[in-house]
C-alpha positions as a Markdown table, in Angstrom:
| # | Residue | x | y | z |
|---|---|---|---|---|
| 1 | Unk | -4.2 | 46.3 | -36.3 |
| 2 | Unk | -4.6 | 47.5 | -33.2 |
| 3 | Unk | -6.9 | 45.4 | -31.0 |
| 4 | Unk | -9.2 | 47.0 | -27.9 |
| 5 | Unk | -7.6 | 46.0 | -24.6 |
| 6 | Unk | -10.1 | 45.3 | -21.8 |
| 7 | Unk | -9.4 | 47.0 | -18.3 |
| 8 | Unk | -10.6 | 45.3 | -15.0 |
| 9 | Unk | -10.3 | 46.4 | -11.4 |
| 10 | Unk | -8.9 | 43.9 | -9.2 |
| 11 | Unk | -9.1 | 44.4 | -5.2 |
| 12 | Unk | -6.7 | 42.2 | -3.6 |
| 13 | Unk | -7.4 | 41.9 | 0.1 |
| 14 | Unk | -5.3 | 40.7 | 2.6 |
| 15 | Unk | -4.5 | 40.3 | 6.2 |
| 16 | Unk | -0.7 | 39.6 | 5.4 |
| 17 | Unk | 1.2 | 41.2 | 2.9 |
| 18 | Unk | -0.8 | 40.4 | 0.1 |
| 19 | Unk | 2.6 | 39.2 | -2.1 |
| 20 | Unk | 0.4 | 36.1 | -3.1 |
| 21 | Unk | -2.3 | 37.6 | -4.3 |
| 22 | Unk | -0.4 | 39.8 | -6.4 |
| 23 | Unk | 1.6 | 36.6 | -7.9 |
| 24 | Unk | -2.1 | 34.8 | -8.1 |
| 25 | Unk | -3.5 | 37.8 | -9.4 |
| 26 | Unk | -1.0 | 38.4 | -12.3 |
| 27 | Unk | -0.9 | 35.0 | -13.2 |
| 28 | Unk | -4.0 | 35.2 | -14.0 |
| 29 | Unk | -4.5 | 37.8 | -16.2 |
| 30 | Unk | -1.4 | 37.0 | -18.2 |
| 31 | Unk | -3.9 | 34.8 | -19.4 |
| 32 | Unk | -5.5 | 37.2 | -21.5 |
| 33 | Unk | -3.6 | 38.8 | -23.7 |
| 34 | Unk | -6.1 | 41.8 | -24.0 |
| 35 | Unk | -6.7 | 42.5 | -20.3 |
| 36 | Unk | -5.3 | 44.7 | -18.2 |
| 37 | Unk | -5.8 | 45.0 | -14.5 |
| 38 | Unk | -6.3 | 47.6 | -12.4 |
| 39 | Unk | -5.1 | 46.8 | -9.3 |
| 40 | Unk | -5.8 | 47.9 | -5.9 |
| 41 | Unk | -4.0 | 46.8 | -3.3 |
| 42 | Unk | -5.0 | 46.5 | 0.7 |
| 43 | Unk | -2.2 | 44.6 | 2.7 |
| 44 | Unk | -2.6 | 44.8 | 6.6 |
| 45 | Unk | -6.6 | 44.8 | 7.0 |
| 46 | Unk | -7.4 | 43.5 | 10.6 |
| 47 | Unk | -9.5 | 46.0 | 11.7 |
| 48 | Unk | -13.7 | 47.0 | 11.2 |
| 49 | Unk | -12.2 | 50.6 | 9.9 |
| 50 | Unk | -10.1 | 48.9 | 7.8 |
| 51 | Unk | -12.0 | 46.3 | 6.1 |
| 52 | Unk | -14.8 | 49.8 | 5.7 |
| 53 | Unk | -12.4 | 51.7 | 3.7 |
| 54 | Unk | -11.5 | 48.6 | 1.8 |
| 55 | Unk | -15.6 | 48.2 | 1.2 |
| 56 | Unk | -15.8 | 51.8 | -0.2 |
| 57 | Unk | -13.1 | 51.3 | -2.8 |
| 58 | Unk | -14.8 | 48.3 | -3.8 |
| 59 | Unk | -18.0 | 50.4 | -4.2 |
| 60 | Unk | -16.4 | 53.1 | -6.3 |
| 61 | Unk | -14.5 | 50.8 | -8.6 |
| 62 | Unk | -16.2 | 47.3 | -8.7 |
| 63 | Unk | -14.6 | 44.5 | -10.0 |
| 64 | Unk | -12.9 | 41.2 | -9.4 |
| 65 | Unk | -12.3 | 40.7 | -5.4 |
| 66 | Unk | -9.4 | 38.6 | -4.2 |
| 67 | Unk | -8.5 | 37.7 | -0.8 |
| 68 | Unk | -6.5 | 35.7 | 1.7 |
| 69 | Unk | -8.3 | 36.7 | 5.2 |
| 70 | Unk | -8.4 | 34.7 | 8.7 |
| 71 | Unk | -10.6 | 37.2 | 10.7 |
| 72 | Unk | -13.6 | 35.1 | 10.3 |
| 73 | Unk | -16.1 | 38.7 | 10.9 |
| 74 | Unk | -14.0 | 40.8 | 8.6 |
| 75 | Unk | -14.2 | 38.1 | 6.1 |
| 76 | Unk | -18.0 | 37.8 | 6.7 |
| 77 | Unk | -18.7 | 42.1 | 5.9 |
| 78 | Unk | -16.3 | 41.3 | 3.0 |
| 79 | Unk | -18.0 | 38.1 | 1.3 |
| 80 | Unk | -21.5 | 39.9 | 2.5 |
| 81 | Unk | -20.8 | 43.6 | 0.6 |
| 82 | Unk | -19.7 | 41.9 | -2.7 |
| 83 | Unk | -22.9 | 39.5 | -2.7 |
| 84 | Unk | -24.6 | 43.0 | -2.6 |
| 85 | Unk | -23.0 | 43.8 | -5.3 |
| 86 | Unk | -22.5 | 40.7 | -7.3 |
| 87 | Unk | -19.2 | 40.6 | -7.3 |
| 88 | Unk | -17.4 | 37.4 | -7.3 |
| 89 | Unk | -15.6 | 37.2 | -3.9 |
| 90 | Unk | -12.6 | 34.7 | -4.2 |
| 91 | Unk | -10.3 | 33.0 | -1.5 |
| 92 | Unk | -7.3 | 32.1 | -3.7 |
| 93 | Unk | -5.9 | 29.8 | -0.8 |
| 94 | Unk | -8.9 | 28.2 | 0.0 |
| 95 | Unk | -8.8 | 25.0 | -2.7 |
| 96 | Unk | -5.5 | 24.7 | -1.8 |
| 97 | Unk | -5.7 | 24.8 | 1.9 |
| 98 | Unk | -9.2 | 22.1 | 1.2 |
| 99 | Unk | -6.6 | 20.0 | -0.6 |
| 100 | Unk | -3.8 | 19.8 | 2.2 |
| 101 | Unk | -6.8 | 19.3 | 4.7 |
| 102 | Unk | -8.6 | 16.3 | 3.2 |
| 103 | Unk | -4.7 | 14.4 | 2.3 |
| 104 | Unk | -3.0 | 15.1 | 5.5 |
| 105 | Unk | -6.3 | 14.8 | 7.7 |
| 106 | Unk | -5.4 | 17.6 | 10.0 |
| 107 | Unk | -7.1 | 21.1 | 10.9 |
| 108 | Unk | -5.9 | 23.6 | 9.7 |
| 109 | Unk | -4.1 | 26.8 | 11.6 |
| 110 | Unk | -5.8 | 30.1 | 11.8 |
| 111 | Unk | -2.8 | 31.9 | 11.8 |
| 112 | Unk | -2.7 | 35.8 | 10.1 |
| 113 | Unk | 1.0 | 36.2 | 8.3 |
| 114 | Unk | 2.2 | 32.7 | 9.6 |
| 115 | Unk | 4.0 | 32.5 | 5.8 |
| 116 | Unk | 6.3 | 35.8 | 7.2 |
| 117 | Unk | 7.5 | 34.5 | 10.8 |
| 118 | Unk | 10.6 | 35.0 | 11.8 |
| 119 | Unk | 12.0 | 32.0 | 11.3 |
| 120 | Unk | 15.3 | 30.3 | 10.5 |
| 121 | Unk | 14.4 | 30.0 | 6.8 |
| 122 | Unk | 13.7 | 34.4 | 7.1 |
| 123 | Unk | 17.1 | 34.7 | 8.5 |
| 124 | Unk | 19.0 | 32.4 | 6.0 |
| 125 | Unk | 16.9 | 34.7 | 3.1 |
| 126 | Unk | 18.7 | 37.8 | 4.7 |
| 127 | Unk | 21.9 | 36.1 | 5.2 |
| 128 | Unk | 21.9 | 35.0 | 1.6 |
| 129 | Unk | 20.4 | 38.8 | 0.2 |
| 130 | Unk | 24.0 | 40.1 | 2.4 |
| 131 | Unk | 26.1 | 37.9 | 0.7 |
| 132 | Unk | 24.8 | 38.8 | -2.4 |
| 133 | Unk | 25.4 | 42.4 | -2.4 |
| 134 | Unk | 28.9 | 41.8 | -1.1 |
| 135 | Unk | 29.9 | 40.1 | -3.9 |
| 136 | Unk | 28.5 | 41.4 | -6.4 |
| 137 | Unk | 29.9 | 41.6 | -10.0 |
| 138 | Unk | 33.5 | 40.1 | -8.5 |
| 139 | Unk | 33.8 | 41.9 | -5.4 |
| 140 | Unk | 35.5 | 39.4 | -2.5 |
| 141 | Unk | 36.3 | 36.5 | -5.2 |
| 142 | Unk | 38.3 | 35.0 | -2.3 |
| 143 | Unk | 35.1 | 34.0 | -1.0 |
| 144 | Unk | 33.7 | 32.0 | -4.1 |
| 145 | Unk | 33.6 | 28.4 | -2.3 |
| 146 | Unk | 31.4 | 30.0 | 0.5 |
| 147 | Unk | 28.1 | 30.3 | -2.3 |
| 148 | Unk | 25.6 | 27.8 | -3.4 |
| 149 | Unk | 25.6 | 29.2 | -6.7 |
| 150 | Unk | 28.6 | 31.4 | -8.8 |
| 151 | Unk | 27.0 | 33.3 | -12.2 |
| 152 | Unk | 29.5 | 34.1 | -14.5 |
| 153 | Unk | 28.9 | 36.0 | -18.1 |
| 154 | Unk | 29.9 | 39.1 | -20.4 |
| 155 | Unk | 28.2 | 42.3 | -19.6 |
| 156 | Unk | 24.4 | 42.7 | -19.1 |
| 157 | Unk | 23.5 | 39.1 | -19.0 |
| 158 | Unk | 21.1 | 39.5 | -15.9 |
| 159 | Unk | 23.9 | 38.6 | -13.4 |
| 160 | Unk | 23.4 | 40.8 | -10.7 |
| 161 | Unk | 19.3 | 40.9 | -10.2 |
| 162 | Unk | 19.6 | 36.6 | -10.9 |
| 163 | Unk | 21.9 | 37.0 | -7.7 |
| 164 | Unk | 18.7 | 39.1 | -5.5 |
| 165 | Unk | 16.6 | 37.0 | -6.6 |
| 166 | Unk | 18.3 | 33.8 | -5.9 |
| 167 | Unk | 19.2 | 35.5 | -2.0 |
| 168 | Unk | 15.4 | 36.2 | -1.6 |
| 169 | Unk | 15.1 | 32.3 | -2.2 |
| 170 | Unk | 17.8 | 31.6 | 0.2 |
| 171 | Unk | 20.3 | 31.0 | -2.1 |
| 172 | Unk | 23.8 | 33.0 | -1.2 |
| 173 | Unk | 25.0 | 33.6 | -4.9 |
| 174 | Unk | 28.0 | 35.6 | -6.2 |
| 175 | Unk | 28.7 | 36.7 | -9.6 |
| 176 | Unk | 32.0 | 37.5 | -12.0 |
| 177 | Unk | 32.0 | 39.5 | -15.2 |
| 178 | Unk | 33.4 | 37.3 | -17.9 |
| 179 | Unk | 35.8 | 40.2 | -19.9 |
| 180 | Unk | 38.5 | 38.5 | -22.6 |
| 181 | Unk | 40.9 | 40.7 | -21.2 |
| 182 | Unk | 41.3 | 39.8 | -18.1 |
| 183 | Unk | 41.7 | 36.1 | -16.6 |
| 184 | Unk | 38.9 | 35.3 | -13.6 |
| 185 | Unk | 40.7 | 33.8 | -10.3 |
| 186 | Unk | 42.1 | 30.5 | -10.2 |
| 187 | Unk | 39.6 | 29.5 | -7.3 |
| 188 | Unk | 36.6 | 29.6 | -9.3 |
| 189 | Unk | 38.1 | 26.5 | -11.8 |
| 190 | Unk | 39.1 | 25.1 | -8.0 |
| 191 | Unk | 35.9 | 25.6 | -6.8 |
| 192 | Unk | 33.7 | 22.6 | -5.0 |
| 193 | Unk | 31.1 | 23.7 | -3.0 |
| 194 | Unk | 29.5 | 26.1 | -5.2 |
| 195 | Unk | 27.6 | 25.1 | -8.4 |
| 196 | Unk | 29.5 | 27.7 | -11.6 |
| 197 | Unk | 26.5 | 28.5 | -13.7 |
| 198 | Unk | 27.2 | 30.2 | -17.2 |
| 199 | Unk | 24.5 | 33.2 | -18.1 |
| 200 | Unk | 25.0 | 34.1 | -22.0 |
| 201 | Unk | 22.1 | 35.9 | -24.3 |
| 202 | Unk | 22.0 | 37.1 | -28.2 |
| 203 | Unk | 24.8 | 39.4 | -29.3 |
| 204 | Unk | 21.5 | 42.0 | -30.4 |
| 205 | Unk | 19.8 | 41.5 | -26.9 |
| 206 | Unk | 23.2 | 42.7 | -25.3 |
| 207 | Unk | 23.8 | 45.3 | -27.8 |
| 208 | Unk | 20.4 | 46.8 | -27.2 |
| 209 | Unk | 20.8 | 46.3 | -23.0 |
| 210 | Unk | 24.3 | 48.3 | -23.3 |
| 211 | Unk | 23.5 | 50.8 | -25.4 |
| 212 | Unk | 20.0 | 51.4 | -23.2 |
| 213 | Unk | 22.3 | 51.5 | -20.4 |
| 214 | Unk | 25.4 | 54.7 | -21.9 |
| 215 | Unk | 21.9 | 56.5 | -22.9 |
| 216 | Unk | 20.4 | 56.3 | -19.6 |
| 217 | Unk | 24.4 | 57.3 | -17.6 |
| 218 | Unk | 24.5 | 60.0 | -20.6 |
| 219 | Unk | 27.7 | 58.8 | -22.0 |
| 220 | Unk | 29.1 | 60.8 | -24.7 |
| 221 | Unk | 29.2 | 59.6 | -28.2 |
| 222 | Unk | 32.7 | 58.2 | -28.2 |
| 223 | Unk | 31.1 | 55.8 | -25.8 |
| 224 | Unk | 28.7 | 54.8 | -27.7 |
| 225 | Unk | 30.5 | 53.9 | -30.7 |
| 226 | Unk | 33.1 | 52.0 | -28.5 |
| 227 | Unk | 33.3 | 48.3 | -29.0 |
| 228 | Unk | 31.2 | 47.9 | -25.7 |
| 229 | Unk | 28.6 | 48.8 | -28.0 |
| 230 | Unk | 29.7 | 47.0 | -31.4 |
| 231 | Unk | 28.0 | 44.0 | -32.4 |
| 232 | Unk | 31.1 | 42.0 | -33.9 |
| 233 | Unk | 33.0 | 42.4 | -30.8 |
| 234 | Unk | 30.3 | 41.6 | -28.7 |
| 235 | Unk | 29.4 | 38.5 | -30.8 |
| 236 | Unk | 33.5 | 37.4 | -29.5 |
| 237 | Unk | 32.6 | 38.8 | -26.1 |
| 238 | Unk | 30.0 | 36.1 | -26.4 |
| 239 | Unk | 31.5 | 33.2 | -28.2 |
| 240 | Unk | 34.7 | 33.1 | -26.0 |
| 241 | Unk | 32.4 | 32.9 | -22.6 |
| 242 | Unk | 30.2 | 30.0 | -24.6 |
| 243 | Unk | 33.8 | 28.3 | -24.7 |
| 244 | Unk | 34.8 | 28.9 | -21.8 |
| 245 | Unk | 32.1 | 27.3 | -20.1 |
| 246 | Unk | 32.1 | 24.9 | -22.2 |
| 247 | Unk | 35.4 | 24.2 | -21.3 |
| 248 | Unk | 35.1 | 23.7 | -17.6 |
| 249 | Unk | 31.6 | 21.7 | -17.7 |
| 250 | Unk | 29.9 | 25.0 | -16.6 |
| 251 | Unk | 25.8 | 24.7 | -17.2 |
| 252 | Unk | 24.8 | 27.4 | -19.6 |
| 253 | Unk | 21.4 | 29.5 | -19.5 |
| 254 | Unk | 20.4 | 31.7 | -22.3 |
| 255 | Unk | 18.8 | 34.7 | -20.9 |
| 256 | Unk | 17.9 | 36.2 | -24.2 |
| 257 | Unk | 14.1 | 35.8 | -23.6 |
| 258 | Unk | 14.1 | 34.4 | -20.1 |
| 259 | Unk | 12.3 | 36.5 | -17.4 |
| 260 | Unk | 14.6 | 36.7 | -13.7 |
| 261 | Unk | 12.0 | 34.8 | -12.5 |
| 262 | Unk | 12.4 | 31.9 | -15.0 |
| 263 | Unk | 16.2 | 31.6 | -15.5 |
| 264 | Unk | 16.1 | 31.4 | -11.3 |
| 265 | Unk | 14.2 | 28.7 | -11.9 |
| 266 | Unk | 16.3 | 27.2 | -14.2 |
| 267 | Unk | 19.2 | 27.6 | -11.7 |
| 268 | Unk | 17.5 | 26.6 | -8.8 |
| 269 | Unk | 16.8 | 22.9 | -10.7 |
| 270 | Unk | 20.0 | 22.8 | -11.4 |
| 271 | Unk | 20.9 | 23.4 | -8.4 |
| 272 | Unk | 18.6 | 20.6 | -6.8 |
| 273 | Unk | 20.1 | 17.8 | -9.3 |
| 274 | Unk | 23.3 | 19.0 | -8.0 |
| 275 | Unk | 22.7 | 18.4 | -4.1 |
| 276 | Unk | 20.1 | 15.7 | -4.6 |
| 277 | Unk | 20.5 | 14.0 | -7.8 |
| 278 | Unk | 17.0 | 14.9 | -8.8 |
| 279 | Unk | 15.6 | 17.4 | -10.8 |
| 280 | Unk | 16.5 | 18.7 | -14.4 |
| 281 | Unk | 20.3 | 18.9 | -15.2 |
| 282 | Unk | 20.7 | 20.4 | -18.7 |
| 283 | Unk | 21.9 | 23.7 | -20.3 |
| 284 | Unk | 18.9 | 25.7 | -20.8 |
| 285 | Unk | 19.8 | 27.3 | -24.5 |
C-alpha cells in the first residue's frame, strides 16, 4: 500500500553558501520517511533587498525557516517576519557555537563565510581535486606513491566519484580498474606511502550499474549480451579482485549499499588508523 507522503517547505537562509544548511536540512528530514521537502534555497543574503525578497518567498510558501546569518539587523527582520507568521525561525549553528563558547571560554567571531577562506586547507582541497582527475581510472600509475589513498576494483564499483569526494576532503586519491586480463603495475604491490584500498560490491548490483550504463551510451545489443554484462563472469570478475586483495593485505569496502558519502567515511578511518594508529581499521563488508 501506498502511504500519503507529507510535503514541507524549507527556506534555508544564509549569508555564506548555505552548504550546511542543506547537509543539516536533509539530515533532518531523512528522518521521516514520509516527508519530503521543498526546498528553497538563499545563499549570499547580506543586503536589506535581499533579506526582502527572501521575506516574500517566505510569505508565499510558509514553512520551516533555517538559517546561518551574522548581520545582526538582517537577522532581526528575519526572526521578526516569521514570529509574524509563526513560523519557527531556527539557527542551526547556534547550539553548537553555545557549546564551543561555554568549554573553551572565548567569544566568539562574527565572521560571514569564515568556513570558505582561502586558506592552506582550500588550496590542498584543490590540489588534491587535480590530482584526482589526473589519475583517474589508471591514468599516470607512475605516480601511485604520490596519493594518500589508491582505490582499486572491477568495473562500476564507485571508484571514480570515491576519488572527488575524497579530493574535496583533501585527500589526493588515485584509482586502477581491476580487469583479470591485464596485470596492474608492479609499483602499486611496492607501494609505501599510499594506503591500497579494495572497493568490491554484489555481482547483481554491478550487473545492474553496467547494463544502466550500455543503455544510457546506446550500445548495441551485442554489447549487451557481452560478458561485461553476464552475471557468471562478473561473479569471477569479482571473486578474483576479493583475492587479490586479499592477497596483498588490501582493506576491502563493499559498496553494494554504501552511499559515496559513507564508504569515504569508511576510507577516511582507515586512513586515520593508518597515519595515527587510531581510529577503526577493519574491512567494511
Amino acid at each position: 500500500m501506498n502511504r500519503k507522503r507529507t510535503f514541507v517547505h524549507v527556506h534555508l537562509v544564509s549569508d555564506s553558501t548555505g552548504e550546511t544548511l542543506m547537509t543539516a536540512s536533509r539530515a533532518a528530514v531523512a528522518r521521516y520517511e514520509e516527508v519530503e521537502a521543498i526546498e528553497h534555497i538563499y545563499p549570499l543574503v547580506r543586503s536589506d533587498r535581499q533579506i526582502d525578497r527572501v521575506i516574500s518567498e517566505i510569505e508565499e510558501a510558509p514553512g520551516i525557516v533555517m538559517f546561518t546569518l551574522v548581520d545582526p539587523t538582517i537577522l532581526e527582520r528575519l526572526q521578526q517576519k516569521c514570529g509574524e507568521l509563526g513560523l519557527p525561525c531556527i539557527d542551526v549553528l547556534d547550539p553548537l557555537v553555545a557549546v564551543f563558547q561555554s568549554y573553551l571560554n572565548v567569544q566568539k567571531a562574527a565572521r560571514i563565510g569564515a568556513q570558505h577562506e582561502l586558506d592552506a586547507s582550500y588550496f590542498r582541497r584543490i590540489e588534491a581535486l587535480n590530482f584526482a582527475m589526473r589519475h583517474d581510472d589508471g591514468a599516470l600509475p607512475d605516480d601511485i606513491d604520490e596519493a594518500d589513498v589508491v582505490l582499486v576494483g572491477v568495473s562500476r564499483t564507485s571508484k571514480t566519484p570515491t576519488s572527488i569526494y575524497l579530493a574535496n576532503r583533501g585527500v589526493r586519491a588515485t584509482n586502477l580498474p581491476i580487469v583479470t586480463e591485464l596485470a596492474l603495475p608492479p609499483n602499486l604491490f611496492e607501494a609505501k606511502r599510499a594506503l591500497v584500498v579494495g572497493l568490491t560490491a554484489s555481482p547483481d548490483r554491478i550487473v545492474a550499474l553496467r547494463e544502466n550504463r550500455l543503455l544510457t551510451m546506446n550500445a548495441d545489443k551485442q554489447h549487451r549480451a557481452s560478458s561485461y554484462v553476464n552475471r557468471q563472469e562478473v561473479a569471477k570478475e569479482v571473486a578474483f579482485a576479493r583475492k587479490l586483495c586479499a592477497e596483498n593485505g588490501w582493506p576491502l569496502i563493499d559498496v553494494s549499499r554504501r552511499s559515496i558519502e559513507e564508504t569515504a567515511a569508511a576510507i577516511m578511518a582507515l586512513l586515520t588508523h593508518r597515519r595515527y594508529g587510531s581510529g577503526l581499521a577493519e574491512n567494511y563488508e
